[in-house]
C-alpha positions as CSV (number, residue, x, y, z in Angstrom):
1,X,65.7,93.4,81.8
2,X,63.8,94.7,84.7
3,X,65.3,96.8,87.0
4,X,68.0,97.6,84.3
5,X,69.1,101.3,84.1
6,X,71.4,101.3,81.0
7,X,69.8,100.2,77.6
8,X,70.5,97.0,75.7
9,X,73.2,97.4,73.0
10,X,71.4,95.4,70.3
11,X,73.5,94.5,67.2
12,X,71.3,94.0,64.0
13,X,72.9,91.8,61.7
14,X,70.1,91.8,58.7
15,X,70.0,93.1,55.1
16,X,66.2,93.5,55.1
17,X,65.6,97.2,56.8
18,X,61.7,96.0,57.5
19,X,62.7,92.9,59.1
20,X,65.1,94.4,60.8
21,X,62.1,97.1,62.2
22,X,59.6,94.4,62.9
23,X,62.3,92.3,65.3
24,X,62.3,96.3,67.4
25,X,58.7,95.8,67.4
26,X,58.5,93.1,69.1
27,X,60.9,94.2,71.7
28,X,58.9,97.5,72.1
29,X,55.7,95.5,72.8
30,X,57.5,93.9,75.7
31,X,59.1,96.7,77.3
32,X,62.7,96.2,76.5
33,X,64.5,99.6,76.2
34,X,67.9,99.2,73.9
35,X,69.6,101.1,71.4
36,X,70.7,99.3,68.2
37,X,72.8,99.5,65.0
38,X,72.2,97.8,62.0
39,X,74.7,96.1,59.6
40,X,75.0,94.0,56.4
41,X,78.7,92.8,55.6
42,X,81.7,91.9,57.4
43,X,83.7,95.2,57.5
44,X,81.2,97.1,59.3
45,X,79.8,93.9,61.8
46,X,83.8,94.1,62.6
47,X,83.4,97.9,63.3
48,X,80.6,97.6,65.4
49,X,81.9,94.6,67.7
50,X,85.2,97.1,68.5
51,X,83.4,100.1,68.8
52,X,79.2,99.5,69.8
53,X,80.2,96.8,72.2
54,X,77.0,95.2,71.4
55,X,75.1,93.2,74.8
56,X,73.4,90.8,72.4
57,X,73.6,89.8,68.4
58,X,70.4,89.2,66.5
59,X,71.7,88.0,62.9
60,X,69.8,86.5,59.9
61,X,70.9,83.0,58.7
62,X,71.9,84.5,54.7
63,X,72.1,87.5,53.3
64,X,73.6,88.6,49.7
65,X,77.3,89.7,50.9
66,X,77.6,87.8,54.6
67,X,76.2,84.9,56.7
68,X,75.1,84.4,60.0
69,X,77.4,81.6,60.3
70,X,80.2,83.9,59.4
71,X,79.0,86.4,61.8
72,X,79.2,83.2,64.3
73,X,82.3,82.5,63.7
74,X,83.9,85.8,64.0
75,X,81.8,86.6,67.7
76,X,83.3,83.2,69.3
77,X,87.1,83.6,67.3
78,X,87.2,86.5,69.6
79,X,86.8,84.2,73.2
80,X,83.4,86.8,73.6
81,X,80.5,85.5,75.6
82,X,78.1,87.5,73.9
83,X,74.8,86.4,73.6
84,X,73.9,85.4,69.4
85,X,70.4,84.7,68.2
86,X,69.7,83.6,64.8
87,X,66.4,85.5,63.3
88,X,65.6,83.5,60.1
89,X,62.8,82.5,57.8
90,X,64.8,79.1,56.3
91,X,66.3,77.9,59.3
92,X,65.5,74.2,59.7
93,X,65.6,71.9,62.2
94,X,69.4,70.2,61.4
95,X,70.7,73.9,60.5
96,X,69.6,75.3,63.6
97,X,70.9,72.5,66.2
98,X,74.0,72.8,64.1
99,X,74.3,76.0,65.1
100,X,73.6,75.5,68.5
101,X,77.0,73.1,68.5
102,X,78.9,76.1,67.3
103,X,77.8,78.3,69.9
104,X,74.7,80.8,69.1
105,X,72.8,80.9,71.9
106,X,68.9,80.6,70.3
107,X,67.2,80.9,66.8
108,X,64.0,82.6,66.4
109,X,61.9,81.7,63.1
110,X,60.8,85.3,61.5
111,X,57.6,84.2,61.2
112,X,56.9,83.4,64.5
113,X,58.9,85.8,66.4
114,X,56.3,86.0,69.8
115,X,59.4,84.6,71.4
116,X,61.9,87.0,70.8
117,X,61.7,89.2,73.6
118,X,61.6,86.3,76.3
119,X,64.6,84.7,74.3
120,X,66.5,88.3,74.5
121,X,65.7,88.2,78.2
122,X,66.7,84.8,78.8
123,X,70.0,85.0,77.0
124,X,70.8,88.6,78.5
125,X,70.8,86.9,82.0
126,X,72.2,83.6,81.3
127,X,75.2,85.8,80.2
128,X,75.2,87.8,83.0
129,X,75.1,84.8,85.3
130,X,78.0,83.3,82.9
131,X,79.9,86.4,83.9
132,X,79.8,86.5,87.9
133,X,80.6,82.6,87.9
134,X,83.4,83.8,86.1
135,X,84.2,86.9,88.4
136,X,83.6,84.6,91.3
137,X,86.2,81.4,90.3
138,X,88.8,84.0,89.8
139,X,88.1,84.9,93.6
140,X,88.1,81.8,94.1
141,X,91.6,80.7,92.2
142,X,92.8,84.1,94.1
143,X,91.8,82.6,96.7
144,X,93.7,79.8,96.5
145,X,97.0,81.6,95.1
146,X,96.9,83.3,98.7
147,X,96.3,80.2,100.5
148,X,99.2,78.4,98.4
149,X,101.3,81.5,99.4
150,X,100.7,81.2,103.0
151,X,102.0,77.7,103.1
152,X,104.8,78.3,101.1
153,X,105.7,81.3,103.3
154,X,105.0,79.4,106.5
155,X,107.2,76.5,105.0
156,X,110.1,78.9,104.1
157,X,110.3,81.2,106.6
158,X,112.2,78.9,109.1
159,X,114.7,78.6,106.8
160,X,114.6,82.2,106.1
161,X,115.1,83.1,109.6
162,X,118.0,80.4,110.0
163,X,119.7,82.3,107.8
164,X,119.2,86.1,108.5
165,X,119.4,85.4,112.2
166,X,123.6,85.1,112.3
167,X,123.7,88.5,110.5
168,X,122.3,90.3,113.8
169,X,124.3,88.2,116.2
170,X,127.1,88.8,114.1
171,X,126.6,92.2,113.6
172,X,126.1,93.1,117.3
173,X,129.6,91.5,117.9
174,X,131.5,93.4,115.4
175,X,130.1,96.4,116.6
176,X,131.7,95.5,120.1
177,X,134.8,96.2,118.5
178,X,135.1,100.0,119.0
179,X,138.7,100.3,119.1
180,X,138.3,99.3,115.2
181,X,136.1,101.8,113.6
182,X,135.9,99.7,110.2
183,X,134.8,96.5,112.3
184,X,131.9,98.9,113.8
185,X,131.1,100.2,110.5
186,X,130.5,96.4,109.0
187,X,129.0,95.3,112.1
188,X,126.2,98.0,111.5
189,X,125.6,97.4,108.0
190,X,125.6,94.0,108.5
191,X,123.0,94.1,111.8
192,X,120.9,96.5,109.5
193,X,120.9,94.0,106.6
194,X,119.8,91.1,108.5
195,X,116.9,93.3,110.2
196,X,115.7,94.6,106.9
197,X,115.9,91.1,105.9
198,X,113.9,89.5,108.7
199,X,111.6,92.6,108.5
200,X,110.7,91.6,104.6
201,X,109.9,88.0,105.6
202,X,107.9,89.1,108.7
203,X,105.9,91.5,106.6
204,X,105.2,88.5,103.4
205,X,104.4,86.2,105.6
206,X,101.9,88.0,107.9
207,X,100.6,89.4,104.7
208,X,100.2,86.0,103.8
209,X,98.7,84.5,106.1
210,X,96.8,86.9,107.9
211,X,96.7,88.3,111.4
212,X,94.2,86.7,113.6
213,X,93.4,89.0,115.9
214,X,93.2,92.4,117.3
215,X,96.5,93.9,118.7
216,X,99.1,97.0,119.3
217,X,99.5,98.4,116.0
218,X,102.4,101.0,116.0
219,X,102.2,103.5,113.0
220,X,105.6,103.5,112.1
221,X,106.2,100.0,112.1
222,X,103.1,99.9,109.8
223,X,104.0,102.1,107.3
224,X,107.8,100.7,107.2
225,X,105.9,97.4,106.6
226,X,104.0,99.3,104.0
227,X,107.4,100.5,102.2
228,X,108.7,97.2,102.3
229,X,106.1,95.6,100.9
230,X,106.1,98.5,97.6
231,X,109.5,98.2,97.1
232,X,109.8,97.0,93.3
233,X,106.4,97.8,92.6
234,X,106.8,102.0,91.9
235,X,108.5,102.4,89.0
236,X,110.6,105.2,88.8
237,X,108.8,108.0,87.3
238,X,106.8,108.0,90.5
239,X,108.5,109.6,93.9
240,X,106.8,108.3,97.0
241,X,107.1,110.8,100.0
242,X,105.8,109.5,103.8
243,X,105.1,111.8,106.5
244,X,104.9,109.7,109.9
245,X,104.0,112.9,112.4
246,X,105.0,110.5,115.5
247,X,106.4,106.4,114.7
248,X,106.0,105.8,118.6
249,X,101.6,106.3,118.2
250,X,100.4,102.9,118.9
251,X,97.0,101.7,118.9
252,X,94.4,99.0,118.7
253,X,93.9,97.1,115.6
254,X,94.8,94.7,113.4
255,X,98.4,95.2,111.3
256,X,97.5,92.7,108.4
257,X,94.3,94.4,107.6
258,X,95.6,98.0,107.4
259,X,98.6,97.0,105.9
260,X,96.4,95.1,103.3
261,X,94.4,98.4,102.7
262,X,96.5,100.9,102.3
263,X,98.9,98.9,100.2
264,X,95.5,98.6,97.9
265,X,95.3,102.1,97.6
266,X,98.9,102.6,97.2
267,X,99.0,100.2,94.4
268,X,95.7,101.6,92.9
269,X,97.9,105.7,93.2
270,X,100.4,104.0,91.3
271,X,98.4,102.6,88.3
272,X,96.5,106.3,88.1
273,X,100.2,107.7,87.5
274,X,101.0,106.0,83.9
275,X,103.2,109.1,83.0
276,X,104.5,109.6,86.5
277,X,103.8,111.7,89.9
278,X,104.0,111.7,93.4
279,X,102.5,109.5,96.3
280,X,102.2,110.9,99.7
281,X,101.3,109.1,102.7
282,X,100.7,111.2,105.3
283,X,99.6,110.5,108.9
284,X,98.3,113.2,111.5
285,X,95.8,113.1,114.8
286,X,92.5,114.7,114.2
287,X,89.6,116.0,116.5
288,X,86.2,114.8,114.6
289,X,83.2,117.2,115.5
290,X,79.9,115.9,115.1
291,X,79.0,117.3,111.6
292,X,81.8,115.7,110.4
293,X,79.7,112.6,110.0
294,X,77.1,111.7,107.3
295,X,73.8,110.5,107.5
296,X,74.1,106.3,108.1
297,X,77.3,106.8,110.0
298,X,77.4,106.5,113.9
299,X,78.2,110.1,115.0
300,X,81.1,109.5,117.3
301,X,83.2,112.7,118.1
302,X,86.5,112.1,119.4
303,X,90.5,111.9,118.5
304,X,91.2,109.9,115.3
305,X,94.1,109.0,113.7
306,X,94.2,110.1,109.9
307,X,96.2,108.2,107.1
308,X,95.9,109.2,104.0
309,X,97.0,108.3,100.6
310,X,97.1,111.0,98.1
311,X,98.0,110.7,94.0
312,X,98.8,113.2,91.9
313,X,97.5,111.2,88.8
314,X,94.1,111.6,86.4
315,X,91.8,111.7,89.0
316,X,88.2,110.5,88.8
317,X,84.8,111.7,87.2
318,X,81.9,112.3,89.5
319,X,80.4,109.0,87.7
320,X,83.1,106.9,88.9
321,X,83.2,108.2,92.3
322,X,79.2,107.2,92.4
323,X,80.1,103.7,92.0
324,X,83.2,103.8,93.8
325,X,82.2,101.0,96.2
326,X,79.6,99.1,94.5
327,X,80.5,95.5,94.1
328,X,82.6,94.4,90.7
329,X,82.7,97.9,89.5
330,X,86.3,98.7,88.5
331,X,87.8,100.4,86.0
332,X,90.6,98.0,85.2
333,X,90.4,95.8,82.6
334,X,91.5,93.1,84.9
335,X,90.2,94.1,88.0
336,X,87.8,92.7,90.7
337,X,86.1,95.7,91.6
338,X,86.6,94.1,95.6
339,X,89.2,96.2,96.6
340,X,88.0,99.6,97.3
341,X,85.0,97.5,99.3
342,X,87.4,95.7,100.6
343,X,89.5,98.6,102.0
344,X,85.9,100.3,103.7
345,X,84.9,97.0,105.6
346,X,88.6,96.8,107.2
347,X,88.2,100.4,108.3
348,X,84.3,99.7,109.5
349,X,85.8,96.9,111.0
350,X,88.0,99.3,112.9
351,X,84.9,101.6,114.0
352,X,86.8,103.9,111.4
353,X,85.4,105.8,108.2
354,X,86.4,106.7,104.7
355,X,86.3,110.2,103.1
356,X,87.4,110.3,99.4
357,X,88.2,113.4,97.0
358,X,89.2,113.5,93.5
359,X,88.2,115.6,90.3
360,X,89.7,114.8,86.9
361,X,92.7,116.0,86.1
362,X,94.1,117.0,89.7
363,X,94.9,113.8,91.4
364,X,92.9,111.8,94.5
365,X,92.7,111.2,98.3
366,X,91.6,108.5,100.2
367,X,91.6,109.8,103.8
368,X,91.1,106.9,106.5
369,X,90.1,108.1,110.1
370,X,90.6,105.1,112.5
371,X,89.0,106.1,116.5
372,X,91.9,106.5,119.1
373,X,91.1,105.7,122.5
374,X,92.2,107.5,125.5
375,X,95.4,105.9,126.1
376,X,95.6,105.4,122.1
377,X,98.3,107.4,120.5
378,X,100.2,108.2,123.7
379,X,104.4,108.1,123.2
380,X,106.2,104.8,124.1
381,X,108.4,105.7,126.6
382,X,111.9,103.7,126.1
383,X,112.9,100.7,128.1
384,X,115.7,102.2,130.7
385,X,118.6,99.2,129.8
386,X,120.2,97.4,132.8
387,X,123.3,99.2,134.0
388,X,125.3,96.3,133.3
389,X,125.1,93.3,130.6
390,X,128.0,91.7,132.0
391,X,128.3,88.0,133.2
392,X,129.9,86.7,136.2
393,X,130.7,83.3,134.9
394,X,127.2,81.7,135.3
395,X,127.3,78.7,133.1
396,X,124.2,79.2,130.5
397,X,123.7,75.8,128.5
398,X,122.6,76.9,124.8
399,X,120.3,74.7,122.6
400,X,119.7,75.5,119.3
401,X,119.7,73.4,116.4
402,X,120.8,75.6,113.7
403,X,124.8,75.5,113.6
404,X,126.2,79.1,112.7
405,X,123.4,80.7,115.1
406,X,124.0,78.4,117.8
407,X,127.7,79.4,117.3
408,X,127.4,82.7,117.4
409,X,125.1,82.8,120.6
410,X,127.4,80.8,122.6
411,X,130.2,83.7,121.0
412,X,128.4,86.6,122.4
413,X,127.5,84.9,126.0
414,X,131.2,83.8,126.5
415,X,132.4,87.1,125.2
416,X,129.9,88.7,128.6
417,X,131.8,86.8,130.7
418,X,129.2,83.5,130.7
419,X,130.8,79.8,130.8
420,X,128.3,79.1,127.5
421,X,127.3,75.6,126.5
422,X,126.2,74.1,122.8
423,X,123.8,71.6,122.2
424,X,122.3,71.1,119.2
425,X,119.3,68.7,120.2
426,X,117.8,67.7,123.3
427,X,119.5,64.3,123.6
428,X,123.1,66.1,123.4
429,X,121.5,68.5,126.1
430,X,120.9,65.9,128.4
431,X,124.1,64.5,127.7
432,X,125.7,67.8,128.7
433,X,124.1,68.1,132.3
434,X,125.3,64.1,133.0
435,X,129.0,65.7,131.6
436,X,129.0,68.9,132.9
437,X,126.1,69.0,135.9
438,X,123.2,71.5,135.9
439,X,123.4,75.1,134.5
440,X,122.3,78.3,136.0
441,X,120.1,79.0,133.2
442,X,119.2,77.0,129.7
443,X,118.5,78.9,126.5
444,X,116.6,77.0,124.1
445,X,114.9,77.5,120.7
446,X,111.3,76.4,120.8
447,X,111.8,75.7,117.3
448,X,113.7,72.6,117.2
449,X,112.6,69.7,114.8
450,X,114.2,66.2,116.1
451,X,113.2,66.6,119.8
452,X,111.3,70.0,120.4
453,X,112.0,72.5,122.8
454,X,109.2,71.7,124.8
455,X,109.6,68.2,125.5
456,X,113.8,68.5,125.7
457,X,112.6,71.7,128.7
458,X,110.4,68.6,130.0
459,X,113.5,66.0,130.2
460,X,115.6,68.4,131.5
461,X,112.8,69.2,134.5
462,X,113.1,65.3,134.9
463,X,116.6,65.3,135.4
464,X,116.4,68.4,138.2
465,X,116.9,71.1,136.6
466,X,114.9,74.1,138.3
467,X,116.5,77.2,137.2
468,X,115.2,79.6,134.5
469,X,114.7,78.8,131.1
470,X,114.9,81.3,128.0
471,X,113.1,80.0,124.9
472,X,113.3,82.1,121.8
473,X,110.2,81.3,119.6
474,X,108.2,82.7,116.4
475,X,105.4,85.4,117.6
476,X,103.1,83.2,115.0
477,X,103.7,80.5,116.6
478,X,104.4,80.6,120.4
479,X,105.5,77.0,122.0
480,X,102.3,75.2,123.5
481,X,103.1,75.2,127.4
482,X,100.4,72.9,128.9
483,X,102.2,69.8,129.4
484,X,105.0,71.3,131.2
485,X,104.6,72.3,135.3
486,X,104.6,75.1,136.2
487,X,107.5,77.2,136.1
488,X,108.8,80.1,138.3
489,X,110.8,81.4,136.0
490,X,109.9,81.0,132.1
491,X,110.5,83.8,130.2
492,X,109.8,83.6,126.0
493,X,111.9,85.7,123.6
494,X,110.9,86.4,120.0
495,X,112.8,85.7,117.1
496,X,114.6,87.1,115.4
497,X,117.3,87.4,118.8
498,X,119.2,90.6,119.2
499,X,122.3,90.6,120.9
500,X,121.6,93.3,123.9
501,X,118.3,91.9,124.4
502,X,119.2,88.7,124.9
503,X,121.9,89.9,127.0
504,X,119.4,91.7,129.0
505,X,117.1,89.0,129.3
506,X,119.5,86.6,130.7
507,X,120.9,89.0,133.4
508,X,117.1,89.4,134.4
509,X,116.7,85.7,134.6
510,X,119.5,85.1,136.7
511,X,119.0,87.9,138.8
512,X,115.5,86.5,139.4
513,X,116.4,83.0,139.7
């Protein structure tokens, strides 16, 4: 095994002590470092597969109170891989293909054993290859569970929206009614449920899928991401605690990624807390100083933005924390070993770096310090809201497809004073402007399946209308623009639709039209 640092766990099964010493011989003369144990019967082979954890078995063919078959048969009962070479002076040429069918892996003659070491070698790696095609399909059928998920998200989550969309229209209206203080109450609760609701499928899905590119990443929309995405997996005996020192920091990055990592290590706290603890995330704005950096990392002094997630749970030996980020090293017994690696090329990725501390028995922190531009971190100043929401009768034609959210928009504009038209498809659109003439403004979902929003905007163009147009569309998946003129006034609303913002949007659309 060149190059190997750990020894070979050899397990002798052989009831001649000399034999057993001349098969070491021959490994000595080639270099092979090992350590070994030496066994007879059944009980004690049993012994030594659950507690030597042999790399390789080297058995004899027959021996007074056990066989190598048995021996066999026990090794591949168990589902192990583990390399079996049979070491015999009787094994003939039937007996040893035969036992080549039931799975040893090579049989050495004892009285020509120059082979033995290169056979050890051979089935040592053939194992070891065995074992990363095996690591690497379960990426690979990981893999695919994610890319199954992504289409199953991206095919649900118009439905999904369809139906948590009413709750904030609906909400926003009840709220309206201040003179009732039980109305405002429900309207609230019911707002906040259909928010929390759309926020879940937003985070799933972009989890998912994956973001695609760089963009404004605001911390506390990350970490409320974060929390959503944990919910039902912290069992109770472990409190979480969040510190967000300012929600409003925004910076450059990319939301998926982070969100992917730090739910990693989240999850990771969590399993290192059997008996229960605590799981902070805290966030803060740091000032590196050159000697903060290591050797291999690009010094760069400057403002950082610091989130860390800290366990109080076992902690980790200075061994483990060697190997922290090699490749397939995990301490799970189901683990990859990709994560942790995982989690450092996202934060390279983001110019960032990773500083971890742990000791056994007091817990571990993963601190991640991503660079912060100049105008990085500054406070988003609120948008002023327009003095007044209210209509003046402009008639605003509505086309959605979806009935109860079509409903309810054409509630709220008529109840601001708008003269608010339904259509649930383009065709009935275009039917409503030869009924009713043109609008002062169309509102349209981007979405629609029969006759999309784009080519219904396209007809209505055709039949003169000019005005503005409001299209509410997925952030995923804005409408595709290029066929259409060009329009003065086109202004693209993201779903899920909130009451005052639509309202403000359409008062700024008309004002501008």
């Amino acid at each position: 095994m060149g190059g190997q640092v750990q020894k070979v766990r050899i397990l002798q099964v052989e009831d001649s002590p000399l034999d057993a010493e001349l098969v070491l011989t021959e490994l000595d003369q080639d270099g092979i470092e090992y350590e070994t144990r030496l066994v007879d019967d059944e009980q004690a082979y049993i012994a030594a597969l659950d507690e030597f954890h042999p790399d390789i078995v080297l058995s004899d063919l027959s021996m007074p109170v056990f066989s190598g078959e048995r021996a066999l048969r026990i090794l591949r009962e168990r589902g192990s891989d583990i390399p079996f070479i049979f070491i015999s002076a009787t094994l003939g040429e039937e007996a040893a293909i035969e036992a080549l069918r039931n799975g040893a892996t090579d049989y050495i003659l004892k009285h020509n054993t120059a082979r033995l070491a290169s056979a050890v070698r051979r089935a040592l790696r053939e194992a070891e290859e065995q074992r990363a095609r095996a690591r690497a399909e379960q990426e690979l059928i990981r893999a695919q569970r994610f890319e199954s998920l992504a289409l199953l998200a991206g095919g649900l989550s118009h439905d999904l929206r369809n139906l948590l969309q009413p709750l904030l229209l609906a909400g926003d209206t009840l709220e309206d009614y201040a003179d009732d203080p039980r109305l405002a109450r429900l309207g609230t609760l019911v707002r906040d449920c259909g928010r929390r609701g759309l926020e879940m499928v937003s985070s799933m899905l972009s989890f998912a899928r994956g973001a695609r590119r760089a963009e404004q990443v605001k911390l506390g929309a990350l970490l409320e991401a974060l929390n959503l995405l944990l919910q039902g997996s912290i069992p109770r005996m472990v409190r979480m605690d969040v510190d967000v020192f300012d929600p409003d920091v925004a910076f450059e990055g990319n939301h998926t990624e982070l969100q992917q990592c730090l739910l990693n290590l989240c999850l990771n706290a969590i399993q290192a807390m059997p008996e229960g603890g605590v799981l902070r995330i805290e966030t803060d704005m740091v000032s590196l100083p050159e000697d903060f950096f290591s050797d291999g990392e690009q010094a760069t002094p400057g403002r950082y933005l610091r989130l860390s997630v800290v366990d109080s749970g076992h902690g980790m030996p200075p061994e483990v924390l060697q190997r922290l980020f090699e490749p397939f090293f995990t301490t799970k017994e189901a683990g990859t070993g990709l994560g942790l690696l995982s989690c450092k090329r996202i934060v390279a990725n983001h110019g960032g770096l990773m500083r971890v501390r742990s000791q056994a028995g007091e817990g571990t922190e993963f601190h991640l310090y991503l660079p912060l531009r100049n105008e990085d971190g500054d406070h988003v100043e609120p948008q002023i809201m327009d003095a007044s929401l209210q209509g003046e009768a402009e008639r605003v034609l509505v086309v959605v497809e979806e009935a109860v959210q079509l409903s309810l928009l054409v509630d709220t504009l008529d109840a601001y004073g708008y003269q608010a038209g339904a259509s649930q498809s383009g065709t009935a659109a275009l039917q409503w402007i030869e009924a009713h003439g043109v609008p002062d403004l169309v509102v349209m979902d981007a979405d629609m399946n029969l006759f999309t929003g784009v080519r219904t905007l396209a007809a209505l163009l055709d039949h003169g209308y000019g005005g503005a147009v409001l299209l509410l569309a997925h952030p995923n998946a804005p409408p595709n623009l290029d066929e259409l003129p060009q329009l003065d006034h086109l202004y693209v609303i993201e779903k899920p639709v909130q009451s005052r913002a639509l309202l403000r949007k359409v008062r700024e659309a008309l004002n501008a039209g």
